[in-house]
KEKOLTI-143319 format. One record per residue (C-alpha): x, y, z; residue number from 1; residue in three letters. Coordinates in Angstrom, 3 decimals, m for minus. Example, Ala and Ser with C-alpha at 12.3 -4.5 7.8 and 13.67 -1.06 7.14 Angstrom:
2
<east 12.300, north m4.500, up 7.800, n 1, res Ala>
<east 13.670, north m1.060, up 7.140, n 2, res Ser>
This chain:
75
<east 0.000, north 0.000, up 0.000, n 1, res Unk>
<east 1.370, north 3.135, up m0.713, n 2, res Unk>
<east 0.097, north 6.501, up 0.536, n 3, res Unk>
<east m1.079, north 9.199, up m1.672, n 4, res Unk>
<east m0.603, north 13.395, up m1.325, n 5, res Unk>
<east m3.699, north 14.318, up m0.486, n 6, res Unk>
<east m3.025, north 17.835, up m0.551, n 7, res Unk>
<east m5.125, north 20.190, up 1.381, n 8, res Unk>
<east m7.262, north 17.309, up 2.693, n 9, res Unk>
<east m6.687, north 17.251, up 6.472, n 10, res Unk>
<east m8.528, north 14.235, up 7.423, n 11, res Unk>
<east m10.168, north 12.169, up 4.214, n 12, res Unk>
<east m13.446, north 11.026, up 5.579, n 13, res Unk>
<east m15.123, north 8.788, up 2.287, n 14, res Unk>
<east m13.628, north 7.870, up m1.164, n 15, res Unk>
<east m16.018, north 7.000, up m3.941, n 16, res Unk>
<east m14.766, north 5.899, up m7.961, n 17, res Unk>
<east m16.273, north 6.722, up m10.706, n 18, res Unk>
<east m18.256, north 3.614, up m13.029, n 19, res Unk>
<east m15.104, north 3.775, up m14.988, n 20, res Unk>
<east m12.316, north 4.125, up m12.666, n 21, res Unk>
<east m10.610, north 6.736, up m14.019, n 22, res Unk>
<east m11.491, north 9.444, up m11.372, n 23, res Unk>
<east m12.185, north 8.936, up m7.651, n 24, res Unk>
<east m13.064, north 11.294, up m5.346, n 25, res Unk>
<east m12.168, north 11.945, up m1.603, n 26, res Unk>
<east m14.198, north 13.835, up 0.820, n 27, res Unk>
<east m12.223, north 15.505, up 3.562, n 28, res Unk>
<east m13.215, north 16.412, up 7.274, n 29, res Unk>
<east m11.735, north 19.614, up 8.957, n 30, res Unk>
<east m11.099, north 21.394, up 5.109, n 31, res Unk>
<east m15.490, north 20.040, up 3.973, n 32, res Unk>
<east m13.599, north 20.230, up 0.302, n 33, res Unk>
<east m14.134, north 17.411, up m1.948, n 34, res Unk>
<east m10.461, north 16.349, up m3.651, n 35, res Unk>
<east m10.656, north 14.815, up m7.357, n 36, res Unk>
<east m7.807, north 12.247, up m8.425, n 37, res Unk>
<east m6.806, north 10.424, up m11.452, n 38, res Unk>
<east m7.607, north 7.102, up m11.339, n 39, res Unk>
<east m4.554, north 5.830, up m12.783, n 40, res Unk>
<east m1.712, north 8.272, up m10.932, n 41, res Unk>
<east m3.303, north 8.914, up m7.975, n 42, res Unk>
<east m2.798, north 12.452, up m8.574, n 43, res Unk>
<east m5.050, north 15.921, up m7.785, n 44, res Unk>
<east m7.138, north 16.691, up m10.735, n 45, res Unk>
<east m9.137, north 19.188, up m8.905, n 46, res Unk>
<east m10.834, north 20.421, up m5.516, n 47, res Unk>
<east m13.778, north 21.320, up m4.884, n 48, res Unk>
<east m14.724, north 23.703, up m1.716, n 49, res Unk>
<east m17.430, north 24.627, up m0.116, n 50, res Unk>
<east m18.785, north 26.950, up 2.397, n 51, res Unk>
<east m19.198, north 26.326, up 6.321, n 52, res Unk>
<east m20.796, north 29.394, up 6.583, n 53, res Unk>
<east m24.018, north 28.027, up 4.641, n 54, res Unk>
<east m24.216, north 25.403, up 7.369, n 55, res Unk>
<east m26.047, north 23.220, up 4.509, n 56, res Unk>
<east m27.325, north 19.733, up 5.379, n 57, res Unk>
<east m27.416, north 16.738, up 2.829, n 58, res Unk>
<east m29.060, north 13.233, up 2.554, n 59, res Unk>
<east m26.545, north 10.398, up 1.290, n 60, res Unk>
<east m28.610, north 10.137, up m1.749, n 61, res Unk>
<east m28.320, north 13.780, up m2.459, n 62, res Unk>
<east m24.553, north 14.062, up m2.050, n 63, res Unk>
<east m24.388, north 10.602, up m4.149, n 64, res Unk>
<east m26.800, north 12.275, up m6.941, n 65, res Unk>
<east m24.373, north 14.920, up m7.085, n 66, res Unk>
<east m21.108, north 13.492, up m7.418, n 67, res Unk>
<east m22.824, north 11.419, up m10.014, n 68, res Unk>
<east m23.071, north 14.413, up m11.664, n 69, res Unk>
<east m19.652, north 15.880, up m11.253, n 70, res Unk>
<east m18.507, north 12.302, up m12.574, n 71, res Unk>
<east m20.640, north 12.659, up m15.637, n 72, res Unk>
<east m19.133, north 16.134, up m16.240, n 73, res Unk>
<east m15.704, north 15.349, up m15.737, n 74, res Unk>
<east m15.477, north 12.979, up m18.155, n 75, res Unk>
């Protein structure tokens, strides 16, 4: 096993891959940004933030709805 920069992520809280495999993403506690790798390199694509102050709250089926959607975009 070898670890993997995770960059601004301070503690990664759930991983989930896209159908393909080529992207997963990693949601991170402490930072609430979501962190999109490669698949294949293990390395930051992009990051998605967002904002404490909105004090939002999501179902799991919302939050997997979205980043179904995010997948379906990045592609």
């Amino acid at each position: 096993m070898t670890p993997i920069d995770t960059d601004s992520c301070q503690v990664g809280e759930d991983m989930h891959f896209s159908r393909d495999g080529e992207k997963y993403f990693l949601t991170c506690m402490g930072s609430d940004n979501v962190i999109i790798f490669d698949g294949n390199t293990d390395k930051k694509i992009d990051e998605i933030s967002s904002k404490k102050e909105q004090n939002l709250q999501f179902s799991s089926e919302e939050i997997e709805n979205s980043l179904i959607q995010i997948i379906k975009n990045t592609k």
